[in-house]
C-alpha positions in Angstrom: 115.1 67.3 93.3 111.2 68.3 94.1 110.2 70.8 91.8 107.8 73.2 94.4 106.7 75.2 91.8 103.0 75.0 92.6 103.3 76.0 96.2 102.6 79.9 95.6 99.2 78.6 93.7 98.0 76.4 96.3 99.1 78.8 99.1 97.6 81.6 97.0 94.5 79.7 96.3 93.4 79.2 100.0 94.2 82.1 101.0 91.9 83.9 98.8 89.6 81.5 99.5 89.6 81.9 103.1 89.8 85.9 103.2 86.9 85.9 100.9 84.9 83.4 101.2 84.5 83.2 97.5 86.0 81.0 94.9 86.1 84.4 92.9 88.6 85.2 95.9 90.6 81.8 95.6 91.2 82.3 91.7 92.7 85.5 92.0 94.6 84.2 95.4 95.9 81.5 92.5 97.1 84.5 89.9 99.2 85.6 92.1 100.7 82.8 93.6 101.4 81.8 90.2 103.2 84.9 89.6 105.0 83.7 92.8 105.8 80.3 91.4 107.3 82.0 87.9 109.9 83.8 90.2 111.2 81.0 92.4 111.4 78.7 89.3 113.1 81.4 87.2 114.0 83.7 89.6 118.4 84.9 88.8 120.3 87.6 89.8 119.4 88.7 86.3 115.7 87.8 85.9 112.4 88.8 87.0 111.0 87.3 90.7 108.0 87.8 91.4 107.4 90.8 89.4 110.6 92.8 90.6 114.2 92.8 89.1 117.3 91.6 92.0 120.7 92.5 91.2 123.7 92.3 93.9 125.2 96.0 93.8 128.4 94.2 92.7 126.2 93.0 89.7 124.7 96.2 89.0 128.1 97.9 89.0 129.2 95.5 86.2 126.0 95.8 84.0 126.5 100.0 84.2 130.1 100.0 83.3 129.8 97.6 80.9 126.9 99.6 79.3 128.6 102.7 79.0 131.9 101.2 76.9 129.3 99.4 75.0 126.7 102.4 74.2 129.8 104.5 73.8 131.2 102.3 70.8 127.6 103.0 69.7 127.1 106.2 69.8 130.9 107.1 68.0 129.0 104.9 64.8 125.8 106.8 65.0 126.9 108.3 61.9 128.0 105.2 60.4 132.0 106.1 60.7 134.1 106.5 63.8 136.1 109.6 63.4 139.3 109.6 64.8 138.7 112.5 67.3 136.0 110.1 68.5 138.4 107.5 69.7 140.3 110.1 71.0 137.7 111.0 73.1 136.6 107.6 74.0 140.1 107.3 75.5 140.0 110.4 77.2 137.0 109.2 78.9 138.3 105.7 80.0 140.8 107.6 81.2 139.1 110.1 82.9 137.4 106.5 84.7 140.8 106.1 86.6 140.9 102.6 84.8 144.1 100.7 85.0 145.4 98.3 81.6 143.7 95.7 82.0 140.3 97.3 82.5 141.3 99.7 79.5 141.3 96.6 77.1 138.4 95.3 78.4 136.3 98.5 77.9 138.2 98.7 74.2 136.5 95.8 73.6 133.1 96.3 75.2 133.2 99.8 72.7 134.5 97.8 69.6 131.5 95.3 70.3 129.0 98.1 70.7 130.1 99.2 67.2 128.5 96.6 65.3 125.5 97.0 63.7 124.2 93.9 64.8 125.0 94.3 68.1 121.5 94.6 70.4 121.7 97.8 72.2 118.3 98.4 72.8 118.3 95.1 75.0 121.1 96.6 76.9 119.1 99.2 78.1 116.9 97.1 79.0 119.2 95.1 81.1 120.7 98.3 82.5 117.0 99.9 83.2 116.2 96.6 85.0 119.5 96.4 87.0 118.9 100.2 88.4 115.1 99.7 88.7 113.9 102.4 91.4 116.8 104.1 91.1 116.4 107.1 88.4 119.6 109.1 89.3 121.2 106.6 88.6 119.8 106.2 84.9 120.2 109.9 84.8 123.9 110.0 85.4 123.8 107.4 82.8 122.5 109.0 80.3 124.3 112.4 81.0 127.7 110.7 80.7 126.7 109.4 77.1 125.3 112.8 76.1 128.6 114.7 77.4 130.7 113.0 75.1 129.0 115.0 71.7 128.5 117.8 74.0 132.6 118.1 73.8 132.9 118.1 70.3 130.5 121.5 70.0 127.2 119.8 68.7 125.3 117.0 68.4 124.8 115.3 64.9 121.6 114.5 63.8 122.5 110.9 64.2 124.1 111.1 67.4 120.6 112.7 68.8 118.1 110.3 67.0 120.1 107.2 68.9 120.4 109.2 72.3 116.9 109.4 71.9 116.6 105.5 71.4 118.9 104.9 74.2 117.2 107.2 76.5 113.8 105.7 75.9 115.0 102.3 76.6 116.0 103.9 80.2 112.3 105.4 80.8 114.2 109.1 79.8 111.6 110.6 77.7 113.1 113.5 74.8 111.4 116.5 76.4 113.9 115.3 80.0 116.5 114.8 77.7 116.3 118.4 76.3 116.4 119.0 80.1 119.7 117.3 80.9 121.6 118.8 77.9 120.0 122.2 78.9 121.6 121.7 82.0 125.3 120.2 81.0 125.7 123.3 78.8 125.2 125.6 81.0 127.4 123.6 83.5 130.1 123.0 81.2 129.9 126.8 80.0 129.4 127.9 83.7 132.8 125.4 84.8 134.6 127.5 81.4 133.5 130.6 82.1 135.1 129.9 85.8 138.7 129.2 84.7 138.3 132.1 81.8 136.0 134.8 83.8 133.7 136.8 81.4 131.6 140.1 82.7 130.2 139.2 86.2 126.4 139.9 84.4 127.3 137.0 81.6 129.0 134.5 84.3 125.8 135.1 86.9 123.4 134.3 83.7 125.6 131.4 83.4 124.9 130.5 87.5 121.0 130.3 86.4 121.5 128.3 83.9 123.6 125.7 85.9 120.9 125.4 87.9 117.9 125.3 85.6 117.2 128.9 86.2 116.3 132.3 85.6 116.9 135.5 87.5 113.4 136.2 88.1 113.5 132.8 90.2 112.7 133.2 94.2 115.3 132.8 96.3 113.3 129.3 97.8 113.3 128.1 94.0 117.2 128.6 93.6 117.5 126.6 97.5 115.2 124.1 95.8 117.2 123.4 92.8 120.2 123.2 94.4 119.2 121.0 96.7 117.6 118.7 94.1 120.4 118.8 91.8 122.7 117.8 94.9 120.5 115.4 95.9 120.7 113.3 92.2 124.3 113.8 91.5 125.9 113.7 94.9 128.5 111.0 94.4 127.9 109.3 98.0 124.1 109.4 97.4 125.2 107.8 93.4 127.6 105.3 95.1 125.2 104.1 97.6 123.1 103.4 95.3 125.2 101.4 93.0 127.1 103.6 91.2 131.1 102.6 90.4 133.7 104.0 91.6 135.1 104.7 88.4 132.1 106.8 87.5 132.2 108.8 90.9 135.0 111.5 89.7 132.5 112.4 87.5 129.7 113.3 89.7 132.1 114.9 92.0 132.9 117.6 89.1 129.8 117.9 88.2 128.5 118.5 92.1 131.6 121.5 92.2 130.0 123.0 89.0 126.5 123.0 90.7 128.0 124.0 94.2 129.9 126.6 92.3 126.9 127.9 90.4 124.9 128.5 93.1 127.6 130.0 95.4 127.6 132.7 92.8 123.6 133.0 92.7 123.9 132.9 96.8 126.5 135.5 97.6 125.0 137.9 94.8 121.5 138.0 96.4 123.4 137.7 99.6 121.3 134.5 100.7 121.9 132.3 103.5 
């Protein structure tokens, strides 16, 4: 078989060339056709082509489920010993996943694999940041499912934070939006509590703002806004368009009655509509 890997250079080349006039023109036209050439010689379902990451949404499925059992068995050895209320909850959450026996054992794995020391998280990230590349909710979801997981134990070791940190870099989640997205699963998970186990209707509407990423003194356009936006990133059919699992989409449904919930309470208070 032909190897074509210096059509995008040649094509490149006159191109620039003729657009320009210039042979300044033609060696730039030849940069990027070489760029061009690196993909189609290279280019997976896995790889870069032409500068851009493609992943079939079946693909993209796998990597994300795979990297949460795998930053999961992670994150329970943050502190260099996995507790037994830590596997408890890892099973919790498989279950919580809807997955069946076989898919259990295979995420027991991927989580026992993540474990080791050796094992290279950080390039999992990468792969997971280049399988969702342009799509930052679903990063965000990510990253919120890994940081509920201490959040249910009461607090987050120092450990535990430090890798989050790590992890969430390697997704292009910087620490001062990570200190936004736990902001925000407190108060939802307190708000969500506080809804089965009512306190005073002044602490449970504090609770509403803080769902939301609010303060009472906020407009009544600034609560519509957040609302909306929060909608907008966790809305399961938005997530699962977009390549989330199926597994993962109970998830985002409780979180989107939390959020719905939150600012029902906000709405009817100020009598908004």
């Amino acid at each position: 078989m032909i190897k074509l890997t210096w059509l995008g250079k040649l094509a490149g080349g006159l191109l620039g060339l003729f657009l320009s006039k210039s042979i300044w023109g033609a060696a730039l036209g030849v940069l990027i056709g070489h760029q061009f050439d690196k993909g189609l010689a290279g280019g997976t379902a896995e790889k870069p082509f032409g500068g851009f990451t493609r992943v079939s949404a079946a693909e993209r499925q796998r990597i994300y489920l795979e990297s949460v059992f795998l930053a999961m068995g992670r994150l329970a050895k943050a502190d260099g010993r996995v507790s037994e209320e830590e596997i408890r909850i890892a099973r919790s959450r498989m279950h919580r996943l809807g997955l069946g026996p076989e898919q259990v054992r295979i995420a027991i794995d991927l989580f026992n694999r993540g474990k080791q020391p050796d094992f290279p998280i950080d390039a999992q990230m990468q792969k997971l940041a280049a399988a969702c590349r342009g799509e930052p909710d679903l990063l965000r979801n990510f990253f919120a499912f890994l940081l509920e997981i201490p959040l249910s134990q009461g607090r987050i070791k120092p450990a535990e934070r430090e890798l989050l940190a790590r992890l969430g870099a390697g997704l292009g989640i910087g620490r001062v939006e990570m200190v936004q997205i736990e902001a925000l699963l407190r108060a939802q998970r307190s708000f969500g509590q506080d809804a089965r186990r009512p306190p005073s209707a002044e602490a449970e509407l504090n609770e509403a703002y803080k769902a939301l990423g609010l303060t009472p003194a906020a407009t009544d356009k600034q609560v519509k806004t957040a609302y909306r936006r929060l909608m907008n990133q966790h809305h399961p059919d938005k997530l699962a368009s977009k390549g989330l699992p199926d597994s993962m989409l109970e998830v985002a449904e409780e979180r989107t009655r939390e959020i719905r919930a939150a600012y029902e309470k906000i709405r009817d208070k100020r009598g908004m509509r």
